[in-house]
C-alpha positions as MATLAB code, in Angstrom:
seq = 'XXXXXXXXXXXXXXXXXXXXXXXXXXXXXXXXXXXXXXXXXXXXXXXXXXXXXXXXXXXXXXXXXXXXXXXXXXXXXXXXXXXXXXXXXXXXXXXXXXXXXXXXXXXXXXXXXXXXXXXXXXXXXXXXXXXXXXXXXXXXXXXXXXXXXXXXXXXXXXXXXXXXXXXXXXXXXXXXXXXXXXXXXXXXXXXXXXXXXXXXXXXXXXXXXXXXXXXXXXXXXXXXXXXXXXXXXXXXXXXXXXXXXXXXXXXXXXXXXXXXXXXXXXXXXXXXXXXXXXXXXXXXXXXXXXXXXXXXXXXXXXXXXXXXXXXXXXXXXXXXXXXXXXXXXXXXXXXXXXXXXXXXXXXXXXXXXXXXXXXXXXXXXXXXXXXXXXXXXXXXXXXXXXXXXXXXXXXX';
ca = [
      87.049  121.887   76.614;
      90.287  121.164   78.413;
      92.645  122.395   76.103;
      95.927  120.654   78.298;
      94.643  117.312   77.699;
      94.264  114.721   74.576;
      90.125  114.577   73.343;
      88.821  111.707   74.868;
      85.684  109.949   73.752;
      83.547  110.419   77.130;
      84.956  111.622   80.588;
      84.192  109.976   83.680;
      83.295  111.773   86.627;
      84.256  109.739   89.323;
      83.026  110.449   93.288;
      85.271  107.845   95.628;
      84.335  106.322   98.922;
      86.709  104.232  101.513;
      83.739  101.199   99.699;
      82.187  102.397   96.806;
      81.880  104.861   94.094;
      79.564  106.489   91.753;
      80.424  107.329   88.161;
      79.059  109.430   85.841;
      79.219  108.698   81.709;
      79.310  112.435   80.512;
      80.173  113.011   76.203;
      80.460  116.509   74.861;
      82.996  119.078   74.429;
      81.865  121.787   76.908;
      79.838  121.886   79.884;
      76.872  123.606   78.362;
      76.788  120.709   75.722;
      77.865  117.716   77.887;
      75.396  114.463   77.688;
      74.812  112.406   80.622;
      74.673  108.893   79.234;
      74.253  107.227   82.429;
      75.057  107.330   86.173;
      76.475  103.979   88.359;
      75.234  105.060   91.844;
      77.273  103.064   94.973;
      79.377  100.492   93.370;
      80.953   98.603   95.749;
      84.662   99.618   95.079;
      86.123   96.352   95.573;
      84.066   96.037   91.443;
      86.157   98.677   89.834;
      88.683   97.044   87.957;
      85.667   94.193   86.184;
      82.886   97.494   86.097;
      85.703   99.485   84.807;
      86.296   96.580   81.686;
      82.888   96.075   81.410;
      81.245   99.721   81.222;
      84.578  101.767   79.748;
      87.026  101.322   77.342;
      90.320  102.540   77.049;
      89.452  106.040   75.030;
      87.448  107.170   78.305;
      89.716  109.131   81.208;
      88.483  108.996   84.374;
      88.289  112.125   86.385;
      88.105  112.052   90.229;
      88.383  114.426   93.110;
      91.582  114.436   95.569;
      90.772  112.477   98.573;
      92.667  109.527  100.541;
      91.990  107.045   98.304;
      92.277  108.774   95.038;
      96.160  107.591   94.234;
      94.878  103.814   94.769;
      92.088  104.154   92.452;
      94.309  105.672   89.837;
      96.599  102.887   90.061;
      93.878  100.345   90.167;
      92.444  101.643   86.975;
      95.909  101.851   85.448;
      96.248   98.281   85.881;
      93.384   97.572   83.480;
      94.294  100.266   80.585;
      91.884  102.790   81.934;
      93.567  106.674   81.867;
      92.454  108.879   84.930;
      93.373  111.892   86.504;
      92.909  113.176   90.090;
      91.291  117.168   90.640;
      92.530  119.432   93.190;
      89.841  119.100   95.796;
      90.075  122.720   97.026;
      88.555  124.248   93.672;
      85.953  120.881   93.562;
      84.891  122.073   96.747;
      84.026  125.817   95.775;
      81.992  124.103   93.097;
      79.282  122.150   95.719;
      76.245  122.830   95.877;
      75.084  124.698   99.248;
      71.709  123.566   99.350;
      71.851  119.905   97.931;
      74.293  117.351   97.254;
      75.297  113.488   96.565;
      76.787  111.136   94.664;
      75.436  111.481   91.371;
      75.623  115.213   91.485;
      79.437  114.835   92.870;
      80.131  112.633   89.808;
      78.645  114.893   87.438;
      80.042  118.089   89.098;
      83.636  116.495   88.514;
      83.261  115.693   84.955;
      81.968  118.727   84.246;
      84.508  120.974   86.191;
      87.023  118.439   84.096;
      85.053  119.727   80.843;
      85.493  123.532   81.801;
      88.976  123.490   81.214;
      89.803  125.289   84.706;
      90.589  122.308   86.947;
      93.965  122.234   88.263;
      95.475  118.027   87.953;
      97.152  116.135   91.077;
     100.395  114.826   90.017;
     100.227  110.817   91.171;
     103.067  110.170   92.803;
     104.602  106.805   91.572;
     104.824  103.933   93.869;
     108.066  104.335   95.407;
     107.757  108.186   96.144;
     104.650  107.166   97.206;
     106.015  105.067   99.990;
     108.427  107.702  100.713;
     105.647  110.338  101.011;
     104.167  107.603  103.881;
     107.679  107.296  105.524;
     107.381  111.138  105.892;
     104.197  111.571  107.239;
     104.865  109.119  109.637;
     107.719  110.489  111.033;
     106.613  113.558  111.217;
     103.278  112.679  113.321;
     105.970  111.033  115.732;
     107.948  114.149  115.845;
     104.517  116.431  116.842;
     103.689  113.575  119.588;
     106.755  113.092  121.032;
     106.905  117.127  121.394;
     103.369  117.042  122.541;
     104.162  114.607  125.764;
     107.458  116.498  126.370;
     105.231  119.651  127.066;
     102.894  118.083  128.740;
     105.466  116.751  131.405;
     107.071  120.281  131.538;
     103.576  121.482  132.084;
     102.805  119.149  134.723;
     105.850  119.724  136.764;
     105.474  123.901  136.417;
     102.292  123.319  137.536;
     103.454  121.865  140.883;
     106.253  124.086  141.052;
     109.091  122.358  139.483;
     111.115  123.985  136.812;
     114.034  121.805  135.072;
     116.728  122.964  133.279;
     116.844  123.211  129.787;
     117.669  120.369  127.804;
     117.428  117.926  130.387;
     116.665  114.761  129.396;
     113.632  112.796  130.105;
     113.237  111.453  127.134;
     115.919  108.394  126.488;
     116.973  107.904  130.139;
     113.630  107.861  131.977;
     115.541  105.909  134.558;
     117.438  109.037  135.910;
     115.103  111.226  134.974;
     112.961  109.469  137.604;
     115.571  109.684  140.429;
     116.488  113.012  139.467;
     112.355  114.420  139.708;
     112.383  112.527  143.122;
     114.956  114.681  144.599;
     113.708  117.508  143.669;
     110.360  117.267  146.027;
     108.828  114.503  147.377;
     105.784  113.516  145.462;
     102.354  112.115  146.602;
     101.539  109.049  145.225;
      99.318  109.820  142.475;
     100.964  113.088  141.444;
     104.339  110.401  140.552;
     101.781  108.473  138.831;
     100.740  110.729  136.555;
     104.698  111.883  136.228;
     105.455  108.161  135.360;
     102.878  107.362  132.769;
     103.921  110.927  130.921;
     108.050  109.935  131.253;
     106.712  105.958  129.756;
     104.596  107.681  127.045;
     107.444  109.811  126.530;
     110.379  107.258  125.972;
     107.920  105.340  123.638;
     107.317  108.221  121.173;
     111.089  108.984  121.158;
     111.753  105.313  120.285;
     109.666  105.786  117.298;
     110.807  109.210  116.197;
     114.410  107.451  116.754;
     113.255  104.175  114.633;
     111.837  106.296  111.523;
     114.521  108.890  111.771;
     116.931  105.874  111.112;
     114.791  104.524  108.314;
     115.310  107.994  106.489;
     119.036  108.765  106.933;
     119.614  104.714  105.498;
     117.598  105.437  102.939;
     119.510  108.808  101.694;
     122.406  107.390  102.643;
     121.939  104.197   99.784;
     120.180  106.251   97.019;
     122.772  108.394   95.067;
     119.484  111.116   93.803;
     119.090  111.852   97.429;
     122.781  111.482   98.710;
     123.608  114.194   96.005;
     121.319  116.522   97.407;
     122.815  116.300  100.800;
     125.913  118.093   99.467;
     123.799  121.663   99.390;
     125.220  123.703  102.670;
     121.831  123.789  104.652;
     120.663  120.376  103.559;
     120.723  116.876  105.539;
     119.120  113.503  105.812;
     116.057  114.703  106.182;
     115.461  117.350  104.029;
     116.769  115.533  101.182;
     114.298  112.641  102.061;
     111.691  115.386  102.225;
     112.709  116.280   98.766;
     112.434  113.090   97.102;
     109.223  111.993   99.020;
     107.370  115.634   98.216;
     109.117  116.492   94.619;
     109.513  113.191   93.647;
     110.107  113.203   89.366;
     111.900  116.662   89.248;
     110.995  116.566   85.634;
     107.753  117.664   86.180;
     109.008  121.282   87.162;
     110.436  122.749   83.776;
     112.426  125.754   85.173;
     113.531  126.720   89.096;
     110.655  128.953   88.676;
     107.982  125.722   88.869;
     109.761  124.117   91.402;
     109.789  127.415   93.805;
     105.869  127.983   92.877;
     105.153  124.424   93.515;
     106.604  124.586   97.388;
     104.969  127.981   97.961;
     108.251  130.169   98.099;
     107.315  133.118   95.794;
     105.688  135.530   97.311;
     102.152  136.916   96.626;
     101.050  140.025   94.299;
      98.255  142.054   93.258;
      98.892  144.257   91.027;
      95.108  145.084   89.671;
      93.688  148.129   88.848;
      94.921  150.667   91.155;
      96.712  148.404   93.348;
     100.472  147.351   93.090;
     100.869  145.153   96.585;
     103.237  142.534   97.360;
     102.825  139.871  100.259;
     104.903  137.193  101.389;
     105.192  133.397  100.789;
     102.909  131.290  102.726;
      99.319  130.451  101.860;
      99.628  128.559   98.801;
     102.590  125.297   98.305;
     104.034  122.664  100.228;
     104.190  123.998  103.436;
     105.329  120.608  104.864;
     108.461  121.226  102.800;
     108.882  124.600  102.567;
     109.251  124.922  106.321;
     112.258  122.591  106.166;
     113.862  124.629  103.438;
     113.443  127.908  105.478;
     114.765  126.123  108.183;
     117.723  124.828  106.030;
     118.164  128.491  104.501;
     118.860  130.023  107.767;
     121.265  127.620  108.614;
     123.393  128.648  105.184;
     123.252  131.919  106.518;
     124.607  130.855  109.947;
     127.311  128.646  108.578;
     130.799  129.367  107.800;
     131.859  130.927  104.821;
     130.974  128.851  101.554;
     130.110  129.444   98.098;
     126.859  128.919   98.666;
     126.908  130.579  102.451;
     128.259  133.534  100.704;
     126.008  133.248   97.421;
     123.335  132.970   99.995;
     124.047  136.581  101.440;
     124.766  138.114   98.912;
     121.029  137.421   97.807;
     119.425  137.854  100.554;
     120.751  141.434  101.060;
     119.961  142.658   97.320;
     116.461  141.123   97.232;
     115.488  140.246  100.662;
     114.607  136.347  100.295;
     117.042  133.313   99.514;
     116.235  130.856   96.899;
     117.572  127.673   98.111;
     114.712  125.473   95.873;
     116.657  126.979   93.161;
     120.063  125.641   93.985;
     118.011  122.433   94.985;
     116.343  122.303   91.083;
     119.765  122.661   89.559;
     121.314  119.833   91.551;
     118.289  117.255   91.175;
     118.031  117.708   87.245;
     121.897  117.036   87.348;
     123.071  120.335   86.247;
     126.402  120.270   89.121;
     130.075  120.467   89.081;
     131.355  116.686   90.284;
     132.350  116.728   94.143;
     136.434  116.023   93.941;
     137.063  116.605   97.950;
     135.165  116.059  101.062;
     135.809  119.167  103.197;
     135.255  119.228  106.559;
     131.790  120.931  106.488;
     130.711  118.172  104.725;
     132.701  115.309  106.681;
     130.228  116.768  109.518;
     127.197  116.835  108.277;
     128.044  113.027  107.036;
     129.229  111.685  110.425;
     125.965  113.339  112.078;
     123.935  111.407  109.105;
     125.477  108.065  109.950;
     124.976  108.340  113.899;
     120.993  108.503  112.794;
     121.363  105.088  111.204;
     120.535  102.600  113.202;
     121.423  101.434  115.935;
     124.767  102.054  113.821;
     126.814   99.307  115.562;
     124.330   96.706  115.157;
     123.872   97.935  111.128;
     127.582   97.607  111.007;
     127.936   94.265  112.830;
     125.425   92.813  110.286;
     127.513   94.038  107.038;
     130.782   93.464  108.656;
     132.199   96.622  108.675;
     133.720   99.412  110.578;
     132.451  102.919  111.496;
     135.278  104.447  109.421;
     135.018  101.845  106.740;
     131.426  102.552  106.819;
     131.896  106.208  106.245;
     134.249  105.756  103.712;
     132.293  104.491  101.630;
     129.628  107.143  101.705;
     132.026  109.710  100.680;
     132.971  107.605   97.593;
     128.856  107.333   97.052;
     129.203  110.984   97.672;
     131.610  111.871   95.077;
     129.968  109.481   92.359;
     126.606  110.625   93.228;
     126.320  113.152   90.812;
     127.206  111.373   87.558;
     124.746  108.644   88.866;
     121.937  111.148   89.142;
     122.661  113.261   86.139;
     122.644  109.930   83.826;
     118.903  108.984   85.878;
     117.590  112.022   85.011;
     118.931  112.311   80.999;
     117.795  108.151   80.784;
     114.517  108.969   81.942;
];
């Protein structure tokens, strides 16, 4: 029986589709001893909520495997008193059976890998991390296809013998970057074709990495939880967002420890038997987010001498690694000194934050405001962020 969760009456294994789903009624306390009462087979999903009333009753908990659907189901079921939980898909899937498979064995599988006591839960994210988690994704797709067409053009043009300088820009002025490729050799018409519909393609998927980028540093920039994290030496707009779209309820991590198991940051062991060996991070986590924190950790060790800069070095040359999650835990559960100054690392990383929002003069023009006026009154945000987010956490 699972032992981390309240007994429930029956369990529901629950197999999801995009349009229907199959559940299985299993009672018992153990695998061995479970009871198949009875098995719905493709129920069209757009029934759940009235089958879900109808069949169940609120001492039942649904069980149902990870999948793209899975949070909306959860919800769905929420809204009519039904408990469920979503299963980590990668240990479901070790569970299939090689040589047969469907619905109704799916649905019984899950209840009964539920029942075994070994099934890792999905934390479901609530509705406004989950739109945050979508922002994310998002702009992160735009990021890998505007970086995509970019190398394709440079490949093109190597491939005919042109070589540009680095950092030229093609992407936001494909104006001059079309007189300037014209001078450099003179093109046959369908060779400047191609060149043309890779430079349009281009300046579209920078518009949109541009647009969402914006989205992201507003929304930091107005919620004092993620503002306060921006304060970290190594940490801006969009790490923070990455924070609160990926962590979400920091809550659920008990200690620094969770939190830096959770991304993927501690590094791999086996110490079994004879063996006593000792790996490196990757493999396991977030590794959405935990690239962004490396990324944000070597920048700490680049920047000028800080606290944390210096804390930062310190660590990483007794014990080889840099825990920046940990520094990160501390400040989201509220556990920080209030900010009394801006200094002029931080007056930086601010101004580059507010030249991301927008178009900033037309965000300006609609609230009536001035750039400096503007940035004022982040740094008062700034400085009252962290009362704001320690009284958040302790109220909730």
């Amino acid at each position: 029986m699972n032992t981390n969760s309240p007994i429930v009456e029956r369990v529901i294994g629950f197999d999801s589709h995009p349009d229907s789903f199959t559940a299985a009624l299993v009672r018992g306390p153990t695998p061995a001893a479970a009871l198949i009462e009875k098995i719905f087979n493709k129920v069209p999903l757009a029934q759940l909520q009235g089958w879900a009333k109808k069949h169940t009753t609120e001492g039942d908990l649904f069980v149902l495997e990870a999948s793209g659907n899975s949070f909306r189901v959860v919800r769905s079921l929420a809204a009519v008193g039904r408990r469920a939980l979503v299963l980590e898909s990668c240990q479901l899937g070790k569970l299939k059976e090689a040589h047969a498979n469907n619905d109704k064995i799916s649905a019984v599988r899950i209840g009964k890998a539920y029942l075994a006591g070994t099934a890792k839960t999905v934390w479901v994210p609530d509705p406004r991390t989950q739109e945050r988690r979508d922002w994310f994704h998002t702009h992160r797709k735009v990021v890998q296809r505007a970086t995509h067409v970019h190398n394709r053009l440079l490949s093109y043009l190597s491939d005919n013998g042109v070589r540009l300088k680095r950092h030229t820009p093609l992407a936001r002025e494909p104006g001059p970057a079309c007189e300037q490729l014209k001078k450099l050799r003179s093109w046959p018409a369908r060779q400047w074709q191609v060149i043309e519909g890779l430079l349009l393609e281009l300046a579209h998927a920078d518009q949109q990495r541009r647009h969402w980028r914006s989205l992201i540093a507003q929304e930091v920039l107005g919620d004092p939880e993620l503002l306060a994290i921006v304060r970290l030496c190594g940490v801006r707009d969009l790490v923070a967002f990455a924070l609160g779209a990926i962590v979400g309820d920091i809550k659920r991590f008990a200690s620094a420890g969770k939190l830096v198991k959770y991304l993927g940051l501690n590094p791999v062991f086996d110490d079994s038997g004879e063996n006593d060996w000792t790996g490196g991070i990757g493999g396991h986590g977030r590794k959405d987010l935990r690239c962004l924190l490396i990324e944000g950790a070597h920048s700490i060790l680049r920047a000028a001498p800080t606290p944390l800069a210096q804390w930062g070095k310190k660590l990483l040359a007794r014990k080889g690694e840099l825990k920046l999650a940990v520094a990160i835990w501390y400040l989201m559960m509220g556990r920080w000194t209030p900010l009394e100054e801006i200094d002029l690392r931080l007056e930086q990383k601010i101004s580059r934050i507010v030249t991301h929002v927008a178009p900033a003069r037309e965000l300006l023009k609609k609230v009536g405001q001035t750039r400096n006026a503007f940035r004022d009154e982040i740094y008062q945000r700034l400085k009252t962020s962290h009362s704001r987010a320690a009284r958040s956490v302790a109220a909730t």
